[in-house]
VMD Tcl script that draws the C-alpha trace (Angstrom):
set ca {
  {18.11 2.41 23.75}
  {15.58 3.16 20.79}
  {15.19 7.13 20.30}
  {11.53 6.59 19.76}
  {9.03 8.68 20.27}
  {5.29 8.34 20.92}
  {2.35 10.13 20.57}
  {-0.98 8.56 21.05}
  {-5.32 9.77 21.16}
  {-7.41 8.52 23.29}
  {-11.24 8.97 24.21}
  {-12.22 9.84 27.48}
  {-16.20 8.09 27.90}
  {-18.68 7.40 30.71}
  {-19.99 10.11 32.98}
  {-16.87 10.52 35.52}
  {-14.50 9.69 32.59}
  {-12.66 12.84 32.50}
  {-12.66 13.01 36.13}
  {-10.97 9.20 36.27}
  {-8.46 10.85 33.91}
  {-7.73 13.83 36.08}
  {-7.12 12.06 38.87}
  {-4.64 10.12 37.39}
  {-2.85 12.42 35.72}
  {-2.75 14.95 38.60}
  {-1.96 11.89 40.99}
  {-4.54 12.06 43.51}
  {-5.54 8.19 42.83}
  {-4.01 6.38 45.99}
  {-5.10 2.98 44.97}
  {-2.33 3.50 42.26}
  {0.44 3.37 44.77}
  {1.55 0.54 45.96}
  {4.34 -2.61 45.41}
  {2.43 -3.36 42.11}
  {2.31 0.24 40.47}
  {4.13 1.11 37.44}
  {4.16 5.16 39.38}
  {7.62 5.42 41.80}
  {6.27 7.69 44.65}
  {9.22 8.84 45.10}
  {9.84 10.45 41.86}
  {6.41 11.89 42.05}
  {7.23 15.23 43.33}
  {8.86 15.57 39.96}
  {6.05 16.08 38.07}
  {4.23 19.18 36.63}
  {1.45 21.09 35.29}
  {1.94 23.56 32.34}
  {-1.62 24.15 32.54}
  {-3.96 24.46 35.43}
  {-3.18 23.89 38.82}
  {-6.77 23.32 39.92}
  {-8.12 20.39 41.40}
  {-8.96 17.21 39.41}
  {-13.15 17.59 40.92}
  {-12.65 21.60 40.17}
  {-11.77 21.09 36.19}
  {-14.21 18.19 35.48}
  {-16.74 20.70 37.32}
  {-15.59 23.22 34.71}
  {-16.00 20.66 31.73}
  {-19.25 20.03 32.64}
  {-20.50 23.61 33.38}
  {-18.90 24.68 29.61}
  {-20.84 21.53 28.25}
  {-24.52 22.69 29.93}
  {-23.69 26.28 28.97}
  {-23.75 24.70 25.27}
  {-27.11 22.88 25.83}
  {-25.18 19.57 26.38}
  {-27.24 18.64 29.46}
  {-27.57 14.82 28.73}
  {-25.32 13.93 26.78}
  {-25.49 10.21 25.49}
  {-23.50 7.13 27.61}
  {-20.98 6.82 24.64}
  {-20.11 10.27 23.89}
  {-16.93 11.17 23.91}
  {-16.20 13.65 27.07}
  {-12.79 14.45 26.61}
  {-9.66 13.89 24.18}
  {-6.42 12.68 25.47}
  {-3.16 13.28 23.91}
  {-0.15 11.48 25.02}
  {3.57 12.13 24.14}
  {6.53 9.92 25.46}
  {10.19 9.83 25.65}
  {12.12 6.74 25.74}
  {13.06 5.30 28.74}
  {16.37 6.54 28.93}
  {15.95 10.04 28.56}
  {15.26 10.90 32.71}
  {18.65 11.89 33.34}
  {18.65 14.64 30.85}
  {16.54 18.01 30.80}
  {13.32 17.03 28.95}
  {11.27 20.44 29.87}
  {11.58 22.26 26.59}
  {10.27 19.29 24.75}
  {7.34 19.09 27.12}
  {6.55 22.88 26.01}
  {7.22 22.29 22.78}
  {4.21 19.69 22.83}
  {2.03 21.72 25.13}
  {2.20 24.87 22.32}
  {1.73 22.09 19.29}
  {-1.42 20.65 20.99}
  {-2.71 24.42 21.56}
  {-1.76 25.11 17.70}
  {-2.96 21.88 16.28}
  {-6.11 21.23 18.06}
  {-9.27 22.58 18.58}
  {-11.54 22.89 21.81}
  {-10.20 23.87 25.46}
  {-7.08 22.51 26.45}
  {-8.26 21.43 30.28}
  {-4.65 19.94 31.63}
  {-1.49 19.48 30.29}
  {0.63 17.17 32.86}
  {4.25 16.00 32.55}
  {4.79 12.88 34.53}
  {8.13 11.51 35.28}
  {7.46 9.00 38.07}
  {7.17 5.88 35.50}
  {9.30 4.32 33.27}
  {9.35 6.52 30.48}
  {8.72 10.37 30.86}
  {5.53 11.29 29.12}
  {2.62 13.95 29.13}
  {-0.82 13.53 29.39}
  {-2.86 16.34 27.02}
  {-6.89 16.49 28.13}
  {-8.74 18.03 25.73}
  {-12.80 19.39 26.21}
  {-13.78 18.55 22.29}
  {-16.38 21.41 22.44}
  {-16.10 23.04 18.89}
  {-18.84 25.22 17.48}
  {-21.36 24.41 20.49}
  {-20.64 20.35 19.65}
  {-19.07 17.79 21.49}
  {-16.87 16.74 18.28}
  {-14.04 14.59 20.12}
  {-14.89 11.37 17.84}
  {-14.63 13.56 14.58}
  {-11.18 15.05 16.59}
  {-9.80 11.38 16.96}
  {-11.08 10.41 13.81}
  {-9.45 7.44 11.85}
  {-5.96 5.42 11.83}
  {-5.71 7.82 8.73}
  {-5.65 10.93 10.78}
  {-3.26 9.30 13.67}
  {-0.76 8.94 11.41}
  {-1.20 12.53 10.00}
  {-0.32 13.47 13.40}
  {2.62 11.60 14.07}
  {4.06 12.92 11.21}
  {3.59 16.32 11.49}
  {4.51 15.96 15.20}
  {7.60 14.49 13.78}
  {8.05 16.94 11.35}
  {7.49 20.10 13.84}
  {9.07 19.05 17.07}
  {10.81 15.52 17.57}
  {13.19 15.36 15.03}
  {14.46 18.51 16.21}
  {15.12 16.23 19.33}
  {16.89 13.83 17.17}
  {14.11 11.22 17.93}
  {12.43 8.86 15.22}
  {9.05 7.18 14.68}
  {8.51 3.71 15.76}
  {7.23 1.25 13.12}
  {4.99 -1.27 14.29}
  {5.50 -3.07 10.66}
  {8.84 -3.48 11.58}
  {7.94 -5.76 13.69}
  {6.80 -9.32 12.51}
  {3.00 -10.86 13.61}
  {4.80 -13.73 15.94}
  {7.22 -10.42 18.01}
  {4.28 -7.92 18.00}
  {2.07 -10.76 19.40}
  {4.96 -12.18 21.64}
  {5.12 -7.89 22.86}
  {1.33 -8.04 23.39}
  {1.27 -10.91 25.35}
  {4.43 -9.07 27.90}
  {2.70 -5.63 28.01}
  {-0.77 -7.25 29.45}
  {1.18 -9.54 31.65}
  {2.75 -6.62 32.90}
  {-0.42 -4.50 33.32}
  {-2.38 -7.26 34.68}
  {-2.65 -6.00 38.36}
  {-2.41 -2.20 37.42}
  {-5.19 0.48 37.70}
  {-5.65 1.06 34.37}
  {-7.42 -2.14 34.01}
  {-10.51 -0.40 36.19}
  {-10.30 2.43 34.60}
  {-13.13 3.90 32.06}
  {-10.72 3.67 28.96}
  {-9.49 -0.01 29.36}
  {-10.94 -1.30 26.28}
  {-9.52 1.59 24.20}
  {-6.14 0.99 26.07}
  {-6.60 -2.51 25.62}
  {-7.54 -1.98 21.51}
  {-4.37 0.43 20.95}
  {-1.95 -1.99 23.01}
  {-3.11 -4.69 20.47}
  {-2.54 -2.53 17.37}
  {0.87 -1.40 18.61}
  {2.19 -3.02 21.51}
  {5.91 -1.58 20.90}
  {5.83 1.80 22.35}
  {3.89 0.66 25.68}
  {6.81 -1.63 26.26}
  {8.99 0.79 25.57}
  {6.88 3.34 28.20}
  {7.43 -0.28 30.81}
  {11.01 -0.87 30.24}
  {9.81 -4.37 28.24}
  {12.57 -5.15 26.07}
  {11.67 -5.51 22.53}
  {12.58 -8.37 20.05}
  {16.07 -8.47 18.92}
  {16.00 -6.83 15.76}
  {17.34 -8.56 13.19}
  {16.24 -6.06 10.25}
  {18.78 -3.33 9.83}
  {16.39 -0.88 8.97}
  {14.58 -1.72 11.77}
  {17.52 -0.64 13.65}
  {18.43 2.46 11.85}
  {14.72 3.65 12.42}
  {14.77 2.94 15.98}
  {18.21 5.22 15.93}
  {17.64 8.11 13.55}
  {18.93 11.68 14.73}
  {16.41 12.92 11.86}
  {16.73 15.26 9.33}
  {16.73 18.92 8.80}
  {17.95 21.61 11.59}
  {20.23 20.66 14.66}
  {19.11 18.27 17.06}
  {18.53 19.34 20.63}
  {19.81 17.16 23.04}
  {17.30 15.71 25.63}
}
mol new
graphics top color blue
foreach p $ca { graphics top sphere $p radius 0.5 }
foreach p [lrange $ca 0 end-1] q [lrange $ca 1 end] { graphics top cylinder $p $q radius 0.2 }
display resetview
């Protein structure tokens, strides 16, 4: 199995956005139960909070309140409410102890990004363990979480210093969507939707941004839905997917 890692940005929009979010990440959502969710109820008691404990309605409430105390009363339909950060393990990685990596991201968010960290949940009821980062981009009195997200240019300033700080110290690598060729990553596309196509996350407020990043880089959502990948047939497609990394020892996770 590829030891890949992900880590994606997101922007939480429309006026119960963050609240949407919440509510999946804390789990409360029941229409995503069910025969045709990717979330395994009974793994659910598995997950955790290394932030608040407070109820989804009680932390948008608290967004909101920080936002009016800054003269952010009505703010417009296409602002950007929140920030969410994402970080995934391969699929393989739930029989092993993935908690200090979790913390590991939950201190580089705090270090490497500004605004008030409102949740920080670890879910390991889908395929591939992951954690969901929700970020109130309130800097200086501004909502700034378009500037935060910023460009492709800035993504991939993150992965690398994420790469470079904590997950090749967890002998993981980067995936490399130009790895794959247009025919594959379309072919991967095509799978992922299929996959998705009676999920939740279709009604949710942050489809089309889903949607938008699945099309630029379908490979590490199939990786997050157990969708097998093209057979490699590049061998430094392979030896990417593999790396242990560089530098000091890897911790096994």
């Amino acid at each position: 199995m590829a030891a890949s890692h992900l880590i994606r940005l997101g922007k939480i929009k429309g006026e119960n956005g963050v609240l949407v979010a919440l509510k999946h990440n804390k789990r409360t959502l029941q229409n995503e139960r069910g025969a045709s969710a990717n979330i395994d109820a009974t793994r659910t008691s598995l997950n955790y909070s290394l932030s608040s404990k407070d109820k989804p309605e009680t932390i948008a409430r608290h967004a909101k309140s920080q936002m009016i105390l800054a003269g952010i009363e009505n703010p417009r339909k296409d602002q950007v409410k929140a920030v969410e950060v994402i970080f995934s393990l391969p699929i393989d990685r739930h029989q092993q102890d993935t908690e200090q990596f979790f913390i590991d991201c939950f201190n580089w968010v705090k270090q490497n990004f500004s605004g008030e960290l409102l949740a920080f949940d670890i879910h390991l009821d889908e395929a591939a363990p992951h954690a969901h980062a929700l970020i109130l981009p309130l800097i200086d009195g501004k909502m700034q979480g378009r500037d935060m997200v910023g460009s492709t240019g800035n993504l991939m300033r993150l992965i690398n210093k994420f790469h470079a700080d904590i997950a090749r110290h967890y002998g993981l690598s980067r995936s490399d969507k130009k790895r794959l060729s247009n025919m594959d990553k379309q072919s991967l596309e095509k799978l992922v939707l299929t996959r998705l196509s009676n999920d939740p996350a279709r009604q949710s407020s942050v489809w089309a941004c889903l949607r938008d990043a699945i099309h630029d880089d379908p490979l590490p959502y199939a990786q997050m839905l157990s969708i097998k990948p093209p057979q490699a047939t590049n061998k430094s497609f392979v030896a990417i997917m593999t790396s242990k990394g560089k530098g000091k020892a890897t911790n096994a996770i």
